[in-house]
C-alpha positions, 0 to 999 in steps of 0.5 A, spaced: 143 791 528 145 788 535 151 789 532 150 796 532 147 797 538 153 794 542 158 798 538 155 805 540 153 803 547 161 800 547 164 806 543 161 812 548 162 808 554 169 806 552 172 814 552 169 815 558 173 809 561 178 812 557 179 819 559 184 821 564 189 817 561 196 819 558 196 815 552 189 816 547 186 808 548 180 810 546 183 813 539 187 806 539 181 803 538 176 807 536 180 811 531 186 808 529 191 813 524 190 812 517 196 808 513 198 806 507 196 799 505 191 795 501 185 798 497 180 799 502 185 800 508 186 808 506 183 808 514 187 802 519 182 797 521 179 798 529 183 791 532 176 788 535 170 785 532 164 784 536 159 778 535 153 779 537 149 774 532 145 770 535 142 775 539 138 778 533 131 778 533 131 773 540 126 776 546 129 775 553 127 773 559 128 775 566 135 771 569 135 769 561 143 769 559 145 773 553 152 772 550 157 776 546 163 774 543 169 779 542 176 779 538 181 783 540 187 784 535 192 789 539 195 785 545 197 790 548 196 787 556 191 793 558 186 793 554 183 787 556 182 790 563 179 797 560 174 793 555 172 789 561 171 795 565 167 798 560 162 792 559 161 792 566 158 799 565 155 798 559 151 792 563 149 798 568 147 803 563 142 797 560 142 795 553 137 797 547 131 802 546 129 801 553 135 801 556 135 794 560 140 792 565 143 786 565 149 783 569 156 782 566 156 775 568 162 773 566 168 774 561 172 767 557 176 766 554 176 763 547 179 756 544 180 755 537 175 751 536 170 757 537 168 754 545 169 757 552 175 757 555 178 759 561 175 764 566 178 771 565 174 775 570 167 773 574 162 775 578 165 771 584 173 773 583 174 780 579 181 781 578 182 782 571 189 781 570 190 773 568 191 774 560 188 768 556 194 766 550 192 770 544 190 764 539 195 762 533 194 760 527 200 758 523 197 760 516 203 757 511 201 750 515 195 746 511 196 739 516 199 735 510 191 734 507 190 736 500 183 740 499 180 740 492 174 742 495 170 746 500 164 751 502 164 757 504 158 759 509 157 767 510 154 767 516 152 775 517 151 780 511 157 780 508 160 786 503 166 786 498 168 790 494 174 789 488 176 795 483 172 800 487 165 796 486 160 792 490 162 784 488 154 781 489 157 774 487 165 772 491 169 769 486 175 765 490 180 771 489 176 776 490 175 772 498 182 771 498 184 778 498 180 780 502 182 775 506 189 776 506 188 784 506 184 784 512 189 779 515 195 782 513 193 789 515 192 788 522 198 783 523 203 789 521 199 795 525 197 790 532 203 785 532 209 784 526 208 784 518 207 777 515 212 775 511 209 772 505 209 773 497 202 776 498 202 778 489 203 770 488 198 768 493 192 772 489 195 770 482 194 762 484 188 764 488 184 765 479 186 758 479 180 757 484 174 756 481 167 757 483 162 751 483 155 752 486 152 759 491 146 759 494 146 767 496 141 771 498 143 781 498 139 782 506 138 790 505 140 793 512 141 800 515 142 803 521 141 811 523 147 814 527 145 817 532 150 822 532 149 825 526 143 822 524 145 819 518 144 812 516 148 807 513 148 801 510 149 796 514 147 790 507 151 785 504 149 778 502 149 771 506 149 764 504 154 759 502 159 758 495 163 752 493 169 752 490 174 748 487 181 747 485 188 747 489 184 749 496 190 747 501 194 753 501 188 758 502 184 754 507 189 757 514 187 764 510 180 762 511 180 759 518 183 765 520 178 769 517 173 766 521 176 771 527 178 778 523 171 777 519 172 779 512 170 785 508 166 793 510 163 794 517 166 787 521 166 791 528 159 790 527 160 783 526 158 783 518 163 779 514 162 773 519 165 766 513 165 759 516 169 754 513 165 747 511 166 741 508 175 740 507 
C-alpha cells in the first residue's frame, strides 16, 4: 500500500511538473504507447519502479528519516531533474491520509550492491545535473562459477502469470520468462534490444527444477481514487529453491532484482532476491 501511496501522489505531481513542455514527459512515464511484445506487454511497461517496502506499516516520528528507493530505466538525461523537482513538492504537499510534510533530504545514488552512492542532489547543494552512471549488469557473464543451486526470495506480493492464468507456485521457467520478458522489454523501448536466442533461453530454463517453497498468497487491494475502483494489489511472498544448470540464468535474476517481475512493479510488487549461489 506505501507503494500505492507514493505512486499517485508521484503521478498527479508529475504532470504538473509536466505541463508546459513541448514533448509529453509525463505521457513517457506515465503512459508509454502500447507495443508489440511478449504475452503480458500488450501496454509498454512505465520505466521506473518505485520501493517503498520497508516503509510499510512503520509509524514515524518527528525529525525520523524515511527512505525511498526509486529505479529509472530511460536514460534520458532530464528526467532525473524533473523527478527530483517532483518529489520536492510531493515532501511539500506531505504524505498520506493526513497530508504530513516532510522534507526531501537528499537524493543518491545507488551501487549494484543495492547501497547509497554518490550524492546526486542535497539540501545543501541543489543542482541536479551531476547524473550517477546508470548501473550495468552484463547478463551473458556467469563469473567463471558453476551454480546447481539457489534460492529465490520474493520479498514483496508477487503475481505471475503464464497462458493467461495466475501461477500460485513459480516453477523456474515460468520466473525466468518473466524475467526475460520484463528485461528484455525495456531494454528495446528505453536503451537498445538485447541480442540473445530468447526461445533457447526459456527451452533450458524446463531443465531447472523446483526443490522446496516456503509461500505465502497476501490478499491486498487498493481503491483508486480516480475512479473508485479497487484493484488487487495481492501476490505471494516467501522463497522457492531451485536446482539444475542455474549459471546462465543467475545474471537474469540479479538483473531482475532492479526491474521487479511480474504485474503492478511500479508499486514496488514483484520485488525477488537472489540467495545462496
Amino acid at each position: 500500500m506505501a507503494g500505492n501511496i507514493f505512486r499517485g501522489a508521484f503521478g498527479q505531481i508529475f504532470r504538473r511538473v509536466c505541463e508546459g513542455q513541448e514533448d509529453d514527459l509525463y505521457a513517457r512515464i506515465f503512459a508509454p504507447q502500447s507495443i508489440s511484445g511478449p504475452s503480458g506487454f500488450a501496454d509498454a511497461p512505465r520505466p521506473f519502479v518505485l520501493r517503498p517496502r520497508d516503509l510499510e506499516e512503520h509509524q514515524f516520528r518527528p525529525g525520523d528519516t524515511l527512505y525511498l528507493d526509486v529505479h529509472l530505466f530511460d536514460l534520458d538525461e532530464r528526467l532525473l531533474a524533473y523527478f527530483i523537482v517532483t518529489f520536492l513538492q510531493l515532501a511539500r504537499e506531505g504524505l498520506g491520509l493526513g497530508r504530513v510534510p516532510v522534507g526531501l533530504v537528499a537524493v543518491r545514488s545507488l551501487t549494484l550492491e543495492r547501497q547509497p552512492g554518490e550524492t546526486v542532489w542535497s539540501q545543501s547543494n541543489d543542482r541536479s545535473d551531476i547524473l550517477p552512471a546508470p548501473l550495468k549488469i552484463d547478463l551473458s557473464l556467469t563469473g567463471g562459477i558453476t551454480v546447481e543451486h539457489l534460492r529465490v526470495e520474493f520479498r514483496t506480493p508477487t503475481e505471475l502469470k503464464s497462458e493467461g492464468l495466475v501461477s500460485t507456485i513459480p516453477e523456474f521457467a515460468i520466473l525466468f520468462r518473466r524475467v526475460r520478458d520484463r528485461i528484455s522489454t525495456l531494454a528495446s523501448l528505453y536503451r537498445r534490444p538485447l541480442q540473445f536466442d530468447f526461445k533457447a533461453l526459456g527451452e533450458r530454463s524446463k531443465t531447472v527444477k523446483l526443490v522446496g517453497s516456503q509461500l505465502q498468497w497476501e490478499q491486498i487491494q487498493r481503491r483508486s481514487s480516480r475512479t473508485g475502483q479497487r484493484h488487487s494489489l495481492s501476490g505471494f511472498v516467501g522463497w522457492v529453491g531451485y536446482e539444475g544448470d542455474l549459471s546462465e540464468f543467475v545474471p537474469w535474476l540479479q538483473a531482475g532484482y532492479w526491474s521487479g517481475v511480474g504485474r503492478q512493479t511500479v508499486w514496488g510488487k514483484g520485488e525477488i532476491t537472489v540467495l545462496n549461489h
